[in-house]
C-alpha positions as a Markdown table, in Angstrom:
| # | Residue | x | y | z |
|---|---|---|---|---|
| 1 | Unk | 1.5 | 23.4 | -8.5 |
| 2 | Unk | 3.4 | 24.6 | -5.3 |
| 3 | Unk | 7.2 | 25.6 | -5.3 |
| 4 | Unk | 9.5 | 23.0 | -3.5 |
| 5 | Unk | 11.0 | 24.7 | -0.1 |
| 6 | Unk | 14.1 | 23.7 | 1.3 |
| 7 | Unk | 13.8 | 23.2 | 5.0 |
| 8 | Unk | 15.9 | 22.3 | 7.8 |
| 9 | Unk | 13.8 | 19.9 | 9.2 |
| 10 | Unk | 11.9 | 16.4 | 8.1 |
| 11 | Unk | 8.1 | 16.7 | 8.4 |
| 12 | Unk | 4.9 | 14.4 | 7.4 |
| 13 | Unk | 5.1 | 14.5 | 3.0 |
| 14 | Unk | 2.9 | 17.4 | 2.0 |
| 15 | Unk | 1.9 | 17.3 | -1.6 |
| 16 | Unk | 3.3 | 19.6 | -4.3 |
| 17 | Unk | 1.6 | 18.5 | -7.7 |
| 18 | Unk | -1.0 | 15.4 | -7.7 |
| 19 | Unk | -1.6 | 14.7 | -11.4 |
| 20 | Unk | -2.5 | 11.7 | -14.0 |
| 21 | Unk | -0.8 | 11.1 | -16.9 |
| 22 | Unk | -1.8 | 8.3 | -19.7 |
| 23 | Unk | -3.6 | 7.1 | -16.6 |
| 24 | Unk | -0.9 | 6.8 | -14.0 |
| 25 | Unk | -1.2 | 9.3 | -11.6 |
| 26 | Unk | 1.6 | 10.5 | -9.8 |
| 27 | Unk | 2.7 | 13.0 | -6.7 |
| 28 | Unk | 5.5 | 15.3 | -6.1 |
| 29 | Unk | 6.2 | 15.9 | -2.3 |
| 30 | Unk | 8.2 | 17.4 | 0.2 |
| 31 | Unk | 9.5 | 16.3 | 3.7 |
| 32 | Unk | 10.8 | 19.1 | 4.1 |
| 33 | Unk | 14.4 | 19.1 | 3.7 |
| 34 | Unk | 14.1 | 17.5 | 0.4 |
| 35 | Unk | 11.8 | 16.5 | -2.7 |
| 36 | Unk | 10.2 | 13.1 | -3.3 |
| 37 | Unk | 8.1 | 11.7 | -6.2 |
| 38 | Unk | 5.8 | 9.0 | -6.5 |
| 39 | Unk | 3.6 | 6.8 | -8.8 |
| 40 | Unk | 0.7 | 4.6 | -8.8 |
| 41 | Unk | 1.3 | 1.0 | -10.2 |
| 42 | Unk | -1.7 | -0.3 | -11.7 |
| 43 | Unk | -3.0 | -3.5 | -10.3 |
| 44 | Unk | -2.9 | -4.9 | -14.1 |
| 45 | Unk | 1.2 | -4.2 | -14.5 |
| 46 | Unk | 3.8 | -6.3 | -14.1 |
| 47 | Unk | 5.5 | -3.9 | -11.7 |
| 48 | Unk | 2.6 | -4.3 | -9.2 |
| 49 | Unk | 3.3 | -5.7 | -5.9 |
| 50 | Unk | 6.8 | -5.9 | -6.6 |
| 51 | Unk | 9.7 | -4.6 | -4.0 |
| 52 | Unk | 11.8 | -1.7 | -5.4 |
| 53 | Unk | 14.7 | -3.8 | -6.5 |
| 54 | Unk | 12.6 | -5.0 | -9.0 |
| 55 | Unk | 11.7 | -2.5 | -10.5 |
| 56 | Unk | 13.6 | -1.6 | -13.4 |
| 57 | Unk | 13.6 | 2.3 | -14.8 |
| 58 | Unk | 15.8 | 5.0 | -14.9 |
| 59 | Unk | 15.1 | 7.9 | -12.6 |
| 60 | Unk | 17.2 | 10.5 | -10.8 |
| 61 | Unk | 18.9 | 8.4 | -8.1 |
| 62 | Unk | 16.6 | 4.9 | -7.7 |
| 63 | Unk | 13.5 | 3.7 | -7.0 |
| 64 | Unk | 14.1 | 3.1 | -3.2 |
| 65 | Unk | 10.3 | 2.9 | -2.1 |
| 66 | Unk | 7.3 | 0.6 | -2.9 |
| 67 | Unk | 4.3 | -0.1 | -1.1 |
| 68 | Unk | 1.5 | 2.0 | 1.0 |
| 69 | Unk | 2.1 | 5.8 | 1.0 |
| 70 | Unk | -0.7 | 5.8 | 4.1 |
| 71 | Unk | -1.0 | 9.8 | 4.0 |
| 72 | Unk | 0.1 | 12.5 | 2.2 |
| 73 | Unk | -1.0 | 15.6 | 3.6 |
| 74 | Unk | -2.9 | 14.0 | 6.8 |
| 75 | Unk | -5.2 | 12.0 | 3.9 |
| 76 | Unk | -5.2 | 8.5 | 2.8 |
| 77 | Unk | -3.7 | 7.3 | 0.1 |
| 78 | Unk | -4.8 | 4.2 | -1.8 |
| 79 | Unk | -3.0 | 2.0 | -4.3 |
| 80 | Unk | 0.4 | 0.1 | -4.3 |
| 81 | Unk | 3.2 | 3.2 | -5.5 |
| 82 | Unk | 6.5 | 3.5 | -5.9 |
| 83 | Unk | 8.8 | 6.6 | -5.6 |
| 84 | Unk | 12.4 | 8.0 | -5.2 |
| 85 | Unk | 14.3 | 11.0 | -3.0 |
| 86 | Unk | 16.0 | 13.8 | -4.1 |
| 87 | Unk | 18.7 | 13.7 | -1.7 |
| 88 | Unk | 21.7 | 11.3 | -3.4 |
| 89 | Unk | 25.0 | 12.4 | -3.2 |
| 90 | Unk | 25.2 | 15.6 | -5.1 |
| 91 | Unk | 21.9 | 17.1 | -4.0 |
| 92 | Unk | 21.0 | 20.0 | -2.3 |
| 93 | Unk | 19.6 | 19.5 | 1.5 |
| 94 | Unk | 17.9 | 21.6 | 3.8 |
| 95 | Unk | 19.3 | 19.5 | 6.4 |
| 96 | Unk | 23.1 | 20.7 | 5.2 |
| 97 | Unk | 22.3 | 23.8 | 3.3 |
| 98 | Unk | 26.5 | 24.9 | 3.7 |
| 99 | Unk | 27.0 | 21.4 | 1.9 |
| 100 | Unk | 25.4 | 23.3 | -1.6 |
| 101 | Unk | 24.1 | 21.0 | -4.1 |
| 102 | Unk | 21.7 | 20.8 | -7.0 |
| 103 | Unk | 18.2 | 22.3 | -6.3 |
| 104 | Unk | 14.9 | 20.2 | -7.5 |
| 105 | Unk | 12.0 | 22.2 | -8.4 |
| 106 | Unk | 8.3 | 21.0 | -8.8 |
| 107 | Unk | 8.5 | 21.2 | -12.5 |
| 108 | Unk | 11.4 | 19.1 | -13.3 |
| 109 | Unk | 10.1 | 16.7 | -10.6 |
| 110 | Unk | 7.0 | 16.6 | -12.9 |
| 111 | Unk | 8.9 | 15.8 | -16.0 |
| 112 | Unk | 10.6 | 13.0 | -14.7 |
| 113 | Unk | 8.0 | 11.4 | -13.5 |
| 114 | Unk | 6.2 | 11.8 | -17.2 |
| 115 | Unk | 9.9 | 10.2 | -18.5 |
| 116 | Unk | 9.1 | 7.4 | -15.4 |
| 117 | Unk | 5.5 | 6.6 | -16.6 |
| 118 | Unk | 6.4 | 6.3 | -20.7 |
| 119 | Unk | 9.1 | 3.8 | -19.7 |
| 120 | Unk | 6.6 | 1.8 | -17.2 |
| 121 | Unk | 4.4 | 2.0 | -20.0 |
| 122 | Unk | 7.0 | 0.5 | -22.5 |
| 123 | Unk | 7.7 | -2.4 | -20.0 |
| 124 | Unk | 4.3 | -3.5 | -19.0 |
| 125 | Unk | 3.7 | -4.3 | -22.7 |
């Protein structure tokens, strides 16, 4: 697991944590000037293929992505995912770093995404 670093600048997502939990896996990133998280739907759940409107769970700010990740890291990345920032209203930015604002590291990122996959797992029952 690598430590999230607050930048001030957006770059390609480079991968923090890339684990598998009850058999979703999931991947915390950084583009730089803040955190991002994301998880695999399953072609057998009723969340796959769906946009991210649809998709109904409680995370830090929303699920605002679904779809093709393409790369992480320069690799390929398979699968239909969905995922969320770390940069609502509140949050710390490397972009704004005078601005202040709650820091996100990798860990807590990894928890939530546990929280995220037991409640995908309760609604695809």
């Amino acid at each position: 697991m690598e430590d999230m670093i607050y930048r001030r600048t957006i770059h390609a997502r480079h991968c923090l944590e890339a684990s598998c939990y009850r058999g979703f896996e999931y991947k915390v990133a950084s583009v730089g000037a803040w955190p991002c998280a994301y998880i695999r739907i399953p072609e057998n759940h009723p969340y796959f293929n769906k946009y991210y409107f649809e998709i109904d769970v409680k995370c830090h700010s929303k699920i605002d992505f679904t779809g093709d990740l393409v790369s992480m890291d320069g690799v390929p990345v398979e699968g239909f995912w969905i995922g969320w920032r770390y940069n609502a209203p509140g949050d710390f930015s490397g972009l704004d770093p005078e601005k202040g604002g709650q820091y996100h590291n990798t860990m807590d990122i990894v928890c939530e995404c546990i929280d995220i996959i037991n409640q995908l797992i309760e609604r695809g029952k």
